[in-house]
N, C-alpha and C positions, 0 to 999 in steps of 0.2 A: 236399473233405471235406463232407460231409452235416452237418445238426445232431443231436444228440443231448439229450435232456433228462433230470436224472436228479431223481428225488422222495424226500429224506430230513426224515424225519420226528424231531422233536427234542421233547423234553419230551414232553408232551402232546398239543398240539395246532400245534405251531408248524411250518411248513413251509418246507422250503432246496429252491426248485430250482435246479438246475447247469444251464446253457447250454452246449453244446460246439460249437463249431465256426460254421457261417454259417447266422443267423437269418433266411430270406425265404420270399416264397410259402406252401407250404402249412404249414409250418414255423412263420409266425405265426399260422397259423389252428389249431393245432396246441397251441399256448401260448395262444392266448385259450380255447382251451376248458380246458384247465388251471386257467387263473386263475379261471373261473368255478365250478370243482368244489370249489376249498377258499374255505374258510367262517372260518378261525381267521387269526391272525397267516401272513404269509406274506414268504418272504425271498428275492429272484433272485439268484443269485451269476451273473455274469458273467466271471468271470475267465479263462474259455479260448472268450469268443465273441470269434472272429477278423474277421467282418464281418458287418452288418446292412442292411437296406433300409430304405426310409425307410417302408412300412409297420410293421415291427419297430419302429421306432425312434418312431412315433407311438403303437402299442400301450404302449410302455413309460414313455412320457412320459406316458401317461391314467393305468395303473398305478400309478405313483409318484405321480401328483395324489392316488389314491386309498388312498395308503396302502402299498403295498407298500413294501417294503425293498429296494433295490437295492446290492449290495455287490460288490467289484473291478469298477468298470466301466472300461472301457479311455476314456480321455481321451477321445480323438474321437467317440465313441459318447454319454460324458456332455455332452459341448459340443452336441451334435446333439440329445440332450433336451432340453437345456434351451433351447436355440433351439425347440423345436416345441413345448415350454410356453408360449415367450412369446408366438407366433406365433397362438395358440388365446384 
């Protein structure tokens, strides 16, 4: 399975993006240019990303330092942020 990213837009200005499937290669380059496009409140749902690399997984560790909202993350994914938060 490929990833998929889906962009809903909530209230005003607030942003949910959906992760589907496995997060790597051009796929996090893909999401950092994402991240860099919205400007308002921003929220990752995670809940159907099946696997990550560990470039994904340090992109989203800098993310959440900075603020974004991370919601459903699968255990092993968030034990691995936060290992590369502390590691930084």
């Amino acid at each position: 399975m490929t990833c998929k990213i889906y962009r809903q837009v909530v209230g005003e200005d607030h942003v949910i993006l959906r992760v589907v499937g496995r997060l790597s290669g051009d796929q996090v380059d893909t999401l950092r240019s994402l991240f860099e496009r919205e400007s308002g409140p921003l929220t990752l749902d995670l809940r159907d990303l099946r696997l990550a690399d560990i470039e994904a997984v340090r992109l989203l560790a800098i993310h959440e330092s900075n603020g974004v909202k991370i919601d459903n993350c699968p255990r092993y994914i968030g034990e691995w942020i936060k290992c590369e938060r502390e590691a930084t």
